[in-house]
C-alpha positions in Angstrom: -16.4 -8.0 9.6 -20.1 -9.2 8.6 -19.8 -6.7 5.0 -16.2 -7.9 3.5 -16.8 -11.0 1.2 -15.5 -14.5 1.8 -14.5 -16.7 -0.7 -15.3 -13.6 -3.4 -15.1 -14.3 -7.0 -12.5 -12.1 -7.9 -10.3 -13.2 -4.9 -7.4 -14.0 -7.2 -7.7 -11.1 -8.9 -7.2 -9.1 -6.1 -4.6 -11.1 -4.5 -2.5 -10.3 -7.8 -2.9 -6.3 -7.9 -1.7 -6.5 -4.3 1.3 -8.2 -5.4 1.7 -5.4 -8.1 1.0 -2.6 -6.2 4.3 -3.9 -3.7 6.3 -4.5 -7.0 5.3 -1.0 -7.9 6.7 0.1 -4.5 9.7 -2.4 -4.3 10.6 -0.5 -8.0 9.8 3.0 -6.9 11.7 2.3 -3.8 15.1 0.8 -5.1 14.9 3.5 -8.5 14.5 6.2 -5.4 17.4 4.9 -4.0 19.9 4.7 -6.9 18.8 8.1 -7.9 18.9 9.8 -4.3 22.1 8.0 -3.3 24.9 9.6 -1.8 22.2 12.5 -0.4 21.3 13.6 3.0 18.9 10.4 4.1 16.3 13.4 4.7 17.4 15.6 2.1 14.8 18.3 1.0 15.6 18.4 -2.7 13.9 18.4 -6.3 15.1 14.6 -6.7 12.6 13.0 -8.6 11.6 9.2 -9.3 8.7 8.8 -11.4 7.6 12.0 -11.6 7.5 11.4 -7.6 9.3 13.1 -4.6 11.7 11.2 -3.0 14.9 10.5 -0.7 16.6 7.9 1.0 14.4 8.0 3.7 11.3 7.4 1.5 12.8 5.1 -1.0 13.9 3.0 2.4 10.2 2.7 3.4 8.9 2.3 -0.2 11.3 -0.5 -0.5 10.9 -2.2 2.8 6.4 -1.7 2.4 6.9 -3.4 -0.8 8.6 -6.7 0.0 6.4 -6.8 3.2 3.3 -7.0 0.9 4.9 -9.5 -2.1 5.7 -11.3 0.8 2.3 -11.7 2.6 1.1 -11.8 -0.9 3.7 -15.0 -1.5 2.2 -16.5 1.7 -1.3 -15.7 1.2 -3.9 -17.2 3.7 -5.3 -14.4 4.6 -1.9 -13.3 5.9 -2.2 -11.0 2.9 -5.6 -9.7 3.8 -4.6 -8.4 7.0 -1.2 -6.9 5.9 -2.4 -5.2 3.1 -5.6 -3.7 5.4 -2.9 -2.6 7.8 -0.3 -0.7 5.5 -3.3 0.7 3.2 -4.8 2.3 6.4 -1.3 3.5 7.0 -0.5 4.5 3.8 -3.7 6.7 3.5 -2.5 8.2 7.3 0.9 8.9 5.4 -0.3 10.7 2.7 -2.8 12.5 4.9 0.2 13.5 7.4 2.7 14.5 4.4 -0.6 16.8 2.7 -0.4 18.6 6.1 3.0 19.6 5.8 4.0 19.7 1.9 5.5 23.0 2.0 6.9 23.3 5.3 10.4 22.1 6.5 8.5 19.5 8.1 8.4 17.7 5.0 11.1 15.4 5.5 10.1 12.7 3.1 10.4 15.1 -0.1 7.2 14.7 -1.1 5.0 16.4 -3.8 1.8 16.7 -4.6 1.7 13.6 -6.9 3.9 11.8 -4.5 0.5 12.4 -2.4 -1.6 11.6 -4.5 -0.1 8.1 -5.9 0.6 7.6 -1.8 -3.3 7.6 -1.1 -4.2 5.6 -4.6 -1.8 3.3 -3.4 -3.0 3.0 -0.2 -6.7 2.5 -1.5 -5.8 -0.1 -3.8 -4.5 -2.0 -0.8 -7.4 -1.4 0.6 -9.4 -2.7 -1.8 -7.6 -6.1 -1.9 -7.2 -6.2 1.8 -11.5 -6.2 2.3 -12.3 -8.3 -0.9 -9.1 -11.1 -1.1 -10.4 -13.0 2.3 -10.5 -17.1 1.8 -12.3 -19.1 4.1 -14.5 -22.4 5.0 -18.0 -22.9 3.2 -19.3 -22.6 6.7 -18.2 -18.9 6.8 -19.0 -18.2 3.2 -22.2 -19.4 3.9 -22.6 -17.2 7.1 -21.3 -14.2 5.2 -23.5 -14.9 2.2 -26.9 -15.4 4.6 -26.1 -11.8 6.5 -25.6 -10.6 3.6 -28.6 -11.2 2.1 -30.7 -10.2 5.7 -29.6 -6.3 5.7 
């Protein structure tokens, strides 16, 4: 896209809060599991990690989204741009679906309100690094920079 940077400044900066924000999720994911373990993999309990909602279920994916993103953040190349784009637009789409149905039995990741809440931070911060980490040629900087400076 002609508005994300290329080459930006603060491209290693970014690069590293994505890696946090998967270690952040990788933690919350394997706490989540050794305090929800031996539970229903769904359960619909006050189990708490955090200060978060959680189960086996959602301490699987928290787990799983986590080393996905310190792994394309290990490989970089833009590899890491385009994973964390994809799983902040999905965690956004998360916390939007689990808003709709906190206190309903449909709710079968346990979540709570700040379980929604750090969800769509999360996925904003991924967002963030996702449209401002991309690395590229001179040429394309140079591109960038010049449409950039036209609108």
């Amino acid at each position: 896209m002609a508005h994300n940077p290329v080459n930006h400044p603060a491209r290693p900066v970014y690069r590293a809060i994505g890696g946090l924000t998967g270690l952040y999720l990788v933690a919350f994911g394997v706490l989540g599991l050794v305090e929800a373990g031996g539970g229903e993999f769904f359960a619909q309990d006050d189990t708490l990690v955090l200060g978060q909602g959680t189960n086996l279920g959602y301490s699987a994916i928290s787990t799983v989204l986590g080393l996905v993103i310190l792994l394309a953040t290990l490989v970089g190349r833009n590899v890491d741009t385009a994973v964390d784009k994809f799983l902040g637009y999905g965690l956004m789409a998360l916390g939007l679906a689990e808003l709709a149905v906190l206190r309903t039995d449909a709710n079968y990741l346990n979540f709570t309100v700040a379980t929604t809440v750090v969800t769509m931070i999360l996925g904003l911060v991924l967002l963030m690094c996702g449209m401002y980490g991309k690395v590229g040629s001179e040429e394309e900087a140079k591109a960038w920079q010049d449409a950039r400076l036209v609108l």
